[in-house]
ZAMAR-516390 format. One line per 3 residues: number of its first residue (from 1); their letters; for each residue z, y, x of C-alpha. Coordinates in steps of 0.02 Angstrom, whole numbers, plus 50000, padded with zeros to 5 digits. Each point is the difference from the previous one (the first is absolute). Layout:
NUM = A = Z:Y:X | ...
***
This chain:
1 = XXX = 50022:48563:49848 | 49965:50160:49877 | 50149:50120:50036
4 = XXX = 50043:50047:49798 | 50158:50105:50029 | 50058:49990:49801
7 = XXX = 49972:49828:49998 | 50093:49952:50150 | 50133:50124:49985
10 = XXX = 50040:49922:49823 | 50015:49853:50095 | 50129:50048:50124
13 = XXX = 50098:50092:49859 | 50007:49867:49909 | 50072:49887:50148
16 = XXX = 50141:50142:50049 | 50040:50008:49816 | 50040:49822:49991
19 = XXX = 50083:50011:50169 | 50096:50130:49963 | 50035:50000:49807
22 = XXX = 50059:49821:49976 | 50126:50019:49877 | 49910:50180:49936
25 = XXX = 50097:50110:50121 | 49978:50021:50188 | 50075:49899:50120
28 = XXX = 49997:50026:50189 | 50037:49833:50041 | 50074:49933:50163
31 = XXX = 49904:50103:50122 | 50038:50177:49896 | 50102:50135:50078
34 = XXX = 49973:49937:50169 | 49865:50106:50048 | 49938:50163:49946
37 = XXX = 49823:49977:50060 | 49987:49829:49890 | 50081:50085:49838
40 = XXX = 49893:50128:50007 | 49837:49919:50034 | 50037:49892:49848
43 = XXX = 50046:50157:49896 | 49841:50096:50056 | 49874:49812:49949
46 = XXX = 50024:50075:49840 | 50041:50193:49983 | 49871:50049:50124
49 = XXX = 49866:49925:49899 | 50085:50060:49844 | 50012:50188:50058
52 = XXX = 49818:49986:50128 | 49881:49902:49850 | 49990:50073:49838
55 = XXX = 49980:49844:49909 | 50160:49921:50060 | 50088:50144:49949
58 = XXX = 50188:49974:49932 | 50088:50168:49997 | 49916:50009:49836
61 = XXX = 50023:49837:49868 | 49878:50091:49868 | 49856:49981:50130
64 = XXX = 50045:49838:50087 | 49846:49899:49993 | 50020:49821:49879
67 = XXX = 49933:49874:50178 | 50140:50118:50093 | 50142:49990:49867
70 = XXX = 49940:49795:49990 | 50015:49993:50214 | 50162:50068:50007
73 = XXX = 50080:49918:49821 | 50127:49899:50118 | 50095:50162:50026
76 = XXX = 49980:50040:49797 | 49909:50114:49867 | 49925:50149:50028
79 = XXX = 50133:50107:49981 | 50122:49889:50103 | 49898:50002:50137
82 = XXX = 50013:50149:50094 | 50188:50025:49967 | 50040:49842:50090
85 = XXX = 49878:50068:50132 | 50105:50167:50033 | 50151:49882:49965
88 = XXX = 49936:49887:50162 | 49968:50159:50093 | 50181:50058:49973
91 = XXX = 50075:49834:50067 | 49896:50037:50164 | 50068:50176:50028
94 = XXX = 50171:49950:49970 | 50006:49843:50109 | 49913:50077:50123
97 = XXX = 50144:50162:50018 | 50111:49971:50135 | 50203:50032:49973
100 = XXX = 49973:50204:50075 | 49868:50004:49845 | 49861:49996:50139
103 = XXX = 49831:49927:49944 | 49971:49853:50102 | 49827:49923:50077
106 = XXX = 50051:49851:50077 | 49898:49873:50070 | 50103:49863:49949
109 = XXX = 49939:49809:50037 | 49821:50078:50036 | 50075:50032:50193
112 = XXX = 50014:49855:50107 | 50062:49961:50181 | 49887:49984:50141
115 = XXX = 50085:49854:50028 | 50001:49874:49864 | 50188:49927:50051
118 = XXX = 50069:50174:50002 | 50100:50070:49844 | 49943:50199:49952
121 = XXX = 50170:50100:49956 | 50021:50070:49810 | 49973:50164:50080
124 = XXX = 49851:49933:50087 | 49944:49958:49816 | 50053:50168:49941
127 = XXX = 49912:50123:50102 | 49843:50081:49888 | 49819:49961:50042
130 = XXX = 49838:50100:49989 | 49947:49885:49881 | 50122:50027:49886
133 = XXX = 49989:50179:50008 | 49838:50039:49962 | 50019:49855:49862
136 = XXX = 50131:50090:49920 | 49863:50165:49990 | 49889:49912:49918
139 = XXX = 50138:49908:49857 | 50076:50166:49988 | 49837:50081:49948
142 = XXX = 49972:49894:49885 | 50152:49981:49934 | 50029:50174:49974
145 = XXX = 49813:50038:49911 | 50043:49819:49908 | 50144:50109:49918
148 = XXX = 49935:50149:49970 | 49860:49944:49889 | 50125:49876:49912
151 = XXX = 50113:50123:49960 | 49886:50135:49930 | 50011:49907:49824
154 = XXX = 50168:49953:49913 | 50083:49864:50080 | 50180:49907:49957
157 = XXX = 50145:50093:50047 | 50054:49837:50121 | 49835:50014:50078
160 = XXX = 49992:50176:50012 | 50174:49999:50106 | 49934:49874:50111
163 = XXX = 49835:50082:50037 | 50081:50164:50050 | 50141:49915:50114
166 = XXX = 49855:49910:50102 | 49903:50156:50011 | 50138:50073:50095
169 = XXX = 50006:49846:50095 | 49808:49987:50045 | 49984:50192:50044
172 = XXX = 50147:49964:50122 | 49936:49835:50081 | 49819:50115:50024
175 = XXX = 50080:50131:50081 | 50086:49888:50115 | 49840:49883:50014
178 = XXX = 49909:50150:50070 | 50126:50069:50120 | 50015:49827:50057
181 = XXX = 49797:50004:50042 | 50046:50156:50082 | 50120:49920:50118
184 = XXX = 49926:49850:50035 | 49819:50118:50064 | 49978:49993:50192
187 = XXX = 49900:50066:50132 | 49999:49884:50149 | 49955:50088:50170
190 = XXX = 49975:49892:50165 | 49932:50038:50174 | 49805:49948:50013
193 = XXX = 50063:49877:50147 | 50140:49920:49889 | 49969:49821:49930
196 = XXX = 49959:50075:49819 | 49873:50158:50091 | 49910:49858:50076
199 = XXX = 49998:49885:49861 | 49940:50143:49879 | 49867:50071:50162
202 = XXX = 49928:49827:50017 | 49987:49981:49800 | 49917:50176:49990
205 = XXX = 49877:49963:50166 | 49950:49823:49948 | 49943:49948:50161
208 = XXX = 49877:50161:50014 | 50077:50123:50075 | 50153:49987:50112
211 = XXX = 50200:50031:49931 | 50004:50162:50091 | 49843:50086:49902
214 = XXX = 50048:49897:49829 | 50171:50122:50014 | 49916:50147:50055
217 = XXX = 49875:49983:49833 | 50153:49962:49899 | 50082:50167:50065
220 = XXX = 49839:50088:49930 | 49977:49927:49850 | 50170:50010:49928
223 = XXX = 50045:50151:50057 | 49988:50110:49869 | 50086:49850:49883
226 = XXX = 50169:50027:50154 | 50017:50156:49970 | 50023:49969:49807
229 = XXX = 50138:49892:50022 | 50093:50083:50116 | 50005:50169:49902
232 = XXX = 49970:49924:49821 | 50129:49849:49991 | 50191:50031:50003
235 = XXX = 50098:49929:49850 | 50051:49837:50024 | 49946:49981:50205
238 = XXX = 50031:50058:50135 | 49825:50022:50101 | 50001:49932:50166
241 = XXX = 50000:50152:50134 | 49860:49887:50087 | 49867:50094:49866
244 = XXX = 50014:50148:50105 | 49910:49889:50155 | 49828:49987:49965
247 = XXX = 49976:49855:50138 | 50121:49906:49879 | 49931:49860:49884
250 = XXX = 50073:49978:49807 | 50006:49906:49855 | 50058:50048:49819
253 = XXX = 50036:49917:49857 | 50171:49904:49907 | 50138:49888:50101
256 = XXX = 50041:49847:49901 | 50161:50102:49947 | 50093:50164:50022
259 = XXX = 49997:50054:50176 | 50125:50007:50109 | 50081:50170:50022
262 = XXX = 49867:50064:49863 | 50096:50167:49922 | 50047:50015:49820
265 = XXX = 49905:50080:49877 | 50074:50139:49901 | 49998:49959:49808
268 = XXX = 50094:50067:49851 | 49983:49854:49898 | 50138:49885:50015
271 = XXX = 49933:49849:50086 | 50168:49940:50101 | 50012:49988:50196
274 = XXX = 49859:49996:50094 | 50016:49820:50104 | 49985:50028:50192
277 = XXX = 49812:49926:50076 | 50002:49849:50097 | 49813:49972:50025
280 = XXX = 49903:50037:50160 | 49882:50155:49982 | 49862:49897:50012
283 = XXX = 49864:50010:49860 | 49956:49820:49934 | 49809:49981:49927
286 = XXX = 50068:49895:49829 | 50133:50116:49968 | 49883:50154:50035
289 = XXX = 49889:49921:49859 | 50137:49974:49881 | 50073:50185:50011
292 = XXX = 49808:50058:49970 | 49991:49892:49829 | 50169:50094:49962
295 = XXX = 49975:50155:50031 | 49826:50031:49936 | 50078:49942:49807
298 = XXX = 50088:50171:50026 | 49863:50121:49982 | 49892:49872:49906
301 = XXX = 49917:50081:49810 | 50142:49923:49884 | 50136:50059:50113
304 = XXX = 49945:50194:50003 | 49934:49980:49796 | 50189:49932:49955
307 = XXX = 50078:50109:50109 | 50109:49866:50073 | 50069:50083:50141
310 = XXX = 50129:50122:49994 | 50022:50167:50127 | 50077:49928:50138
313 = XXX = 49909:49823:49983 | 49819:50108:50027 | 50070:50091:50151
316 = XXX = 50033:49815:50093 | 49806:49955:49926 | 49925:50110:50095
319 = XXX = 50098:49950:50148 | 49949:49831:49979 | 49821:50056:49967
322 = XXX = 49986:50103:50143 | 50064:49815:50095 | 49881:49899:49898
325 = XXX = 49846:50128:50041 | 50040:50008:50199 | 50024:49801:49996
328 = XXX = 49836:49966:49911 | 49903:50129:50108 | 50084:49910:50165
331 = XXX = 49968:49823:49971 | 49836:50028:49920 | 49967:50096:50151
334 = XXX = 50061:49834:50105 | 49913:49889:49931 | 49840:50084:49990
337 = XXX = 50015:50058:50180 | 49855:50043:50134 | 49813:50001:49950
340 = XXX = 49949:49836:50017 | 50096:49834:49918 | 50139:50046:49901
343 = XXX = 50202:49915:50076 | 50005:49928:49814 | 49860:49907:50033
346 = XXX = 50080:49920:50147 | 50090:49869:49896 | 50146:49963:50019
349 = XXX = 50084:50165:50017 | 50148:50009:50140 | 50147:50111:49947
352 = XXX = 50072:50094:50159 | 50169:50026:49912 | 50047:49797:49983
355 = XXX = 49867:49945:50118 | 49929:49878:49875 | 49814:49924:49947
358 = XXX = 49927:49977:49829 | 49889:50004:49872 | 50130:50060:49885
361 = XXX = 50014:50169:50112 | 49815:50033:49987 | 50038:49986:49805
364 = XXX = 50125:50122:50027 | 49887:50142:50080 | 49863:49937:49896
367 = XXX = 50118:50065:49829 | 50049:50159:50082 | 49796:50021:50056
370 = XXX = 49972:49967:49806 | 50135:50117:49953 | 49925:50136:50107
373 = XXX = 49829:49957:49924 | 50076:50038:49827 | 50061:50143:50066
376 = XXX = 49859:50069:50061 | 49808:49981:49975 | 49945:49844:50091
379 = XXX = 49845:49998:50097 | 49878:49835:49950 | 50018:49951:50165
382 = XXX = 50203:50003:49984 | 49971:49890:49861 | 49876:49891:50072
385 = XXX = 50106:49955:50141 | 50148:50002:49905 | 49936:49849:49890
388 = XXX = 49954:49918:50144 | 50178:49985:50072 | 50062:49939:49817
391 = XXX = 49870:49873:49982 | 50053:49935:50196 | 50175:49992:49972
394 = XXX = 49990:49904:49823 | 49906:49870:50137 | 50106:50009:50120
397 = XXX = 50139:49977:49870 | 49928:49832:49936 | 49973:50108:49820
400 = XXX = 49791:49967:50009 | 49996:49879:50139 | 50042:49807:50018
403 = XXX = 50182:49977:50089 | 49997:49899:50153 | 50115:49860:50043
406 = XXX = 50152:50075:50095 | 49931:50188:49957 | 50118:50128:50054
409 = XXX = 49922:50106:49867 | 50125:49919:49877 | 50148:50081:50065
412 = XXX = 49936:50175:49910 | 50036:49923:49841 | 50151:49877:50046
415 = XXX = 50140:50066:50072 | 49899:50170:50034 | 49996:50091:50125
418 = XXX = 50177:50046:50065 | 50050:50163:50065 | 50170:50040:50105
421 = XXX = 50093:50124:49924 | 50049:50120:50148 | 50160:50061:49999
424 = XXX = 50066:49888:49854 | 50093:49918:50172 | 50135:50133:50013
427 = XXX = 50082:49913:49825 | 49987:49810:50046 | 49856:49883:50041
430 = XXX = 49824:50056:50023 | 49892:50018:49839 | 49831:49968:49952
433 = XXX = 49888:50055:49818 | 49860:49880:49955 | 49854:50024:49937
436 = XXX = 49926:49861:49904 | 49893:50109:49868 | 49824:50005:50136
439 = XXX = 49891:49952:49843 | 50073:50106:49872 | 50004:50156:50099
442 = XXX = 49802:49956:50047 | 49962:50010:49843 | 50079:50141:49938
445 = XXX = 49908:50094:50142 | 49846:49944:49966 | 50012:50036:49829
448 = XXX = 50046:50171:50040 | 49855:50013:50121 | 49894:49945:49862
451 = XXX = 50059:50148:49893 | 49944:50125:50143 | 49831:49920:50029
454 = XXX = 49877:50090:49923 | 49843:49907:50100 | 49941:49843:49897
457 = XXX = 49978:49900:50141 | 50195:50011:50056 | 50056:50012:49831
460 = XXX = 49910:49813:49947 | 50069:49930:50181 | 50188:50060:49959
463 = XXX = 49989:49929:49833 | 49965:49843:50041 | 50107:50004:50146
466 = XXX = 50149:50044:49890 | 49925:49855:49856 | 50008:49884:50147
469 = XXX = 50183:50042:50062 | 50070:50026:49812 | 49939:49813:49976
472 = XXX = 50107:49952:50144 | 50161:50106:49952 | 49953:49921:49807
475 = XXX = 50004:49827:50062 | 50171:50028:50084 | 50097:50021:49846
478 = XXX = 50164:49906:49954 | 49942:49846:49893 | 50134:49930:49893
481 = XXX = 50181:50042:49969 | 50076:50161:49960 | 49908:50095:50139
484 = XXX = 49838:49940:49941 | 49859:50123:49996 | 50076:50115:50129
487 = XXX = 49987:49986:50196 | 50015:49917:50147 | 49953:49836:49982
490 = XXX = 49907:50001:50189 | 49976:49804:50018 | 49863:50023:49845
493 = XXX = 49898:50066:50152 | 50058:49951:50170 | 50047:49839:49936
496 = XXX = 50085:49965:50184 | 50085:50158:50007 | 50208:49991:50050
499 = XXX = 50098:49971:49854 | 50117:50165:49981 | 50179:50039:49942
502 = XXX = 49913:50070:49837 | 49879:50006:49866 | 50017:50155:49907
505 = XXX = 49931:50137:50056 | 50014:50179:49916 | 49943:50072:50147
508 = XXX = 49825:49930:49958 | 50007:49994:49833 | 50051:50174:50003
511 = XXX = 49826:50045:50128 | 49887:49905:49876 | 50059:50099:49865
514 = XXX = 49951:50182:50101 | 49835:49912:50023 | 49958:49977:49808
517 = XXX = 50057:50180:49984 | 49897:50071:50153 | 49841:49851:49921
520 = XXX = 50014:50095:49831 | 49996:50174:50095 | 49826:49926:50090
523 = XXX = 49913:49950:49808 | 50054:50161:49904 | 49894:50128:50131
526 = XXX = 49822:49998:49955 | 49884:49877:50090 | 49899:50045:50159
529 = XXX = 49825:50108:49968 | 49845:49932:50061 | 49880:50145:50042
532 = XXX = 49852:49852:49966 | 50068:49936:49859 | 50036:50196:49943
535 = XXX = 49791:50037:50039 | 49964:49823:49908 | 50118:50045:49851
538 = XXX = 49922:50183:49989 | 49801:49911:50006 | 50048:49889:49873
541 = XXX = 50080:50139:49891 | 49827:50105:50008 | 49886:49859:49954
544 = XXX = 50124:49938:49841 | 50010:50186:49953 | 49808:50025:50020
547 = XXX = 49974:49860:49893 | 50130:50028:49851 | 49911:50138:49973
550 = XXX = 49832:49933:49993 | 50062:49867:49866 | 50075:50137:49915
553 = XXX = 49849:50067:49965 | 49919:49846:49914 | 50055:50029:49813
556 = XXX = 50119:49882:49900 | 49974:49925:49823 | 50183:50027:49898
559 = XXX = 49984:49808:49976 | 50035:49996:50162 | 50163:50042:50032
562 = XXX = 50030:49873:50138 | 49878:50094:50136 | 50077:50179:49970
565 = XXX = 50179:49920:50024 | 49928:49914:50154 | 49943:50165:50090
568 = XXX = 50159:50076:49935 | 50095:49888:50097 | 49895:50003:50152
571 = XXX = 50027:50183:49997 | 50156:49985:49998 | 50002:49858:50176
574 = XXX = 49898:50147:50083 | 50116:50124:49971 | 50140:49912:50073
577 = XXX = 49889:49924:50139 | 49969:50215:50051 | 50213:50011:49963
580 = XXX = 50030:49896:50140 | 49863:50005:50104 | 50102:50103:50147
583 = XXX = 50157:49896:49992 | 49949:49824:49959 | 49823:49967:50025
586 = XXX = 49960:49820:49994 | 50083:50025:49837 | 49878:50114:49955
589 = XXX = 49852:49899:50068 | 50073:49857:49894 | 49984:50117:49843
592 = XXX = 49835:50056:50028 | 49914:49824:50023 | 50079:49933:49855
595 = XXX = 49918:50160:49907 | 49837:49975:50074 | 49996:49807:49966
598 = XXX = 50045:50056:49801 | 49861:50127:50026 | 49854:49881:50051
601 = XXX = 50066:49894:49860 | 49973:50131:49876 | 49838:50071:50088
604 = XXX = 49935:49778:50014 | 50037:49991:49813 | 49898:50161:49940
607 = XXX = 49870:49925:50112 | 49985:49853:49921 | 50015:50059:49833
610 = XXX = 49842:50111:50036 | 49898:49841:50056 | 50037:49897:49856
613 = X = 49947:50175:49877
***
């Protein structure tokens, strides 16, 4: 199936307007308030497209596109539309404000026990989540640019009052968003002979070299990288002394939430009491992930054009960059470890923190190795491999291969994988975060990957790898009542899947969405050059010149007005053919044949004309 991101986002649009607009304003529902994470994934479905796409722009009525205005005419006209928007916004940040005027990023009903017949506390429920921080970034970006270009023109007085009030809002959930990151970054350090050193020795070795040299290259290749987190990184952690050991393994990346005994960060802006940590300082892969989608919104092109961040909001960026640079270098590093088969290709990935298997953990390091690729210029062979491990996975995840009776496979999809929560113990009964969104995060990867390719081998392979999984993720959608046209109907697919407890899902909904943003990013860059079809388009260009000008030279009767137009136009072709010749050149070739087929037309007709004379 064609990924068409304009198309398909007016689809989903269209459903959340209906879902959400059903008597013309915005309703939460049953399941609003209970969970930051969910309100703000089904805030961000539409302002992230609205403030990432330039055609679904709404911070601006007077340039709202008619199939955009027609999408979203649930929620009202033109005009109506992005006040309810900012209204809807507002709502969030105020239900979401604990009693000590505290922003709050609580999990809500996305935590569950470990075990099923156990009952999590309401401060179980309460404590904030990675996810929600680095969700609340991201809203509060765009919230805040969503304002700023709506209020550079006239706007009601009502309006006006309301927009400023959740500006001061926003900037104060960001600020606390971001010192939250900052807390909740860890550096774990363990013995080489501990269960994790031997877990993460084995993983590094792969059965090639023994545990004892697999720590000993470790210790050489991340060296320098040690020595920038223990003298670079203070706000927010406190490094483990262990850094100073060199025989000592390490890990870095984001706990599921604050850590335990992590320090306040200093802040002027009034963001409440900083909540003690609870969470084990143990980085988790999925949350790692998350935090890097966050953070990197901060120091994205809108952000630094809009000025969006204030003083004090740009010195806590370039903590978290400085975080989101040493993470990127050190898993990239991890999973691309030793000279011969990467770890990542070694599916599935074993974490050393939880001790668990999957295919959804070699997704993990497979987004950070993609982030890192971003970051950096890729080598073909990065990206060769790389698209091997997506194109393995979507088989292994039953996305582009046939599911087998009893396949375990399914359980990546339905219930997800399930991670403990360590530390969450200390409040009431054990919790675990699933992860049910293994498709959706493929593809957004892949599409991403796509993006970076600039080969036209990988670049064809990825794109019809992510054609392939978007017609899976397409087929799961919601097909009748009022959730229809959003996600997760999983049964369309895995028809013997386990029913679940729900059907909506914003979390995937939401992840679909960033994937017809990041699929619009991949069309608007120009296409791949092909030096052959550049050499073809430049032969082609000579001999259609060359012969222009030899039927330029045969003369033309004024009766004739048709020929002179005829050449005029060809002229023209061949001067756009030479325009694009560097950029777009089986464009180019394309020009140039049609000119030379109008060419032997004109030369066949003179010829014939002569004969019959």
């Amino acid at each position: 199936m064609q990924i068409k991101p304009r198309q398909q986002l007016l689809d989903i649009w269209r459903a959340i307007a209906r879902y959400s607009f059903p008597d013309g304003e915005w309703d939460w529902g049953k399941s609003g308030g209970y969970s930051t994470v969910a309100d703000a994934e089904r805030l961000l479905c539409i302002l992230y497209p609205a403030t990432e796409f330039p055609a679904f722009r709404l911070d601006d009525p007077d340039t709202t596109d008619r199939d955009v205005r027609e999408a979203l005419q649930a929620a009202g006209s033109r005009l109506e539309i992005p006040a309810k928007i900012l209204s809807a916004v507002a709502e969030f940040m105020t239900t979401h404000t604990t009693d000590d005027k505290r922003p709050s990023f609580a999990g809500g009903h996305y935590f569950d026990p470990r075990n099923p017949a156990d009952e999590l506390t309401e401060q179980q429920r309460q404590l904030g989540v990675v996810d929600s921080f680095s969700l609340s970034i991201t809203l509060s970006l765009a919230t805040l640019g969503f304002i700023k270009v709506y209020l550079s023109k006239p706007r009601r007085a009502e309006v006006q009052a309301l927009a400023e009030e959740l500006r001061t809002a926003t900037e104060a959930r960001l600020t606390a968003a971001m010192v939250s990151l900052l807390r909740s970054f860890t550096v774990n350090v363990f013995d080489a002979e501990a269960p994790q050193g031997r877990t993460l020795s084995r993983l590094l070795g792969q059965g090639r070299v023994s545990e004892r040299i697999a720590a000993q290259q470790f210790q050489r290749r991340f060296k320098a990288l040690r020595s920038t987190i223990r003298d670079s990184i203070s706000l927010g952690v406190e490094v483990a002394d262990g850094l100073d050991d060199d025989s000592q393994l390490f890990e870095c990346g984001w706990a599921w939430s604050l850590v335990k005994d992590a320090p306040p960060v200093e802040t002027e802006s009034e963001i409440g009491p900083q909540p003690d940590g609870v969470a084990r300082p143990t980085p988790y892969l999925y949350f790692t992930v998350v935090a890097l989608d966050g953070i990197q919104d901060l120091f994205s092109d809108r952000t630094l054009t809009l000025g969006l961040l204030n003083a004090e909001q740009q010195r806590l960026a370039e903590a978290l960059r400085l975080r989101w640079e040493i993470t990127q270098q050190y898993w990239s590093g991890i999973a691309r470890f030793g000279d011969g088969s990467w770890p990542l290709e070694d599916i599935p990935w074993r974490t050393t923190g939880q001790r668990q298997e999957s295919e959804y953990f070699s997704l993990s390091v497979a987004a950070i190795l993609v982030h890192d690729l971003v970051r950096r210029r890729a080598t073909d062979d990065d990206l060769t491999r790389t698209v091997d491990v997506m194109q393995r996975l979507a088989e292994r995840g039953r996305i582009t291969s046939r599911m087998k009776v009893g396949d375990s496979a399914v359980e990546l999809h339905n219930p997800g994988v399930a991670m403990p929560l360590q530390g969450s113990e200390v409040l009431g009964p054990p919790m675990q975060w699933s992860m049910p969104d293994f498709s959706a995060q493929l593809l957004k990867r892949t599409v991403q990957l796509c993006s970076l390719s600039r080969s036209i081998s990988s670049h064809d392979r990825l794109l019809r790898l992510a054609e392939r999984i978007f017609d899976h993720l397409w087929q799961r959608r919601i097909r009748g009542g009022e959730t229809a046209g959003l996600w997760d109907n999983i049964h369309a697919v895995f028809p013997d899947s386990p029913d679940r407890n729900w059907a909506m899902s914003w979390s995937i909904t939401e992840r679909v969405t960033e994937c017809m943003v990041a699929a619009r990013q991949l069309y608007i860059q120009p296409p791949i050059r092909s030096s052959t079809l550049t050499t073809l388009a430049r032969d082609l260009l000579s001999e259609a010149t060359h012969l222009l000008g030899n039927e330029q030279l045969e003369p033309t009767s004024t009766a004739d007005g048709s020929r002179g137009m005829a050449l005029k136009g060809i002229e023209v072709k061949l001067a756009r053919a030479r325009q694009i010749l560097d950029e777009r050149p089986g464009t180019s070739c394309a020009l140039s044949t049609e000119a030379l087929g109008e060419l032997d037309t004109l030369a066949l007709a003179r010829q014939t004309a002569s004969r019959g004379v």
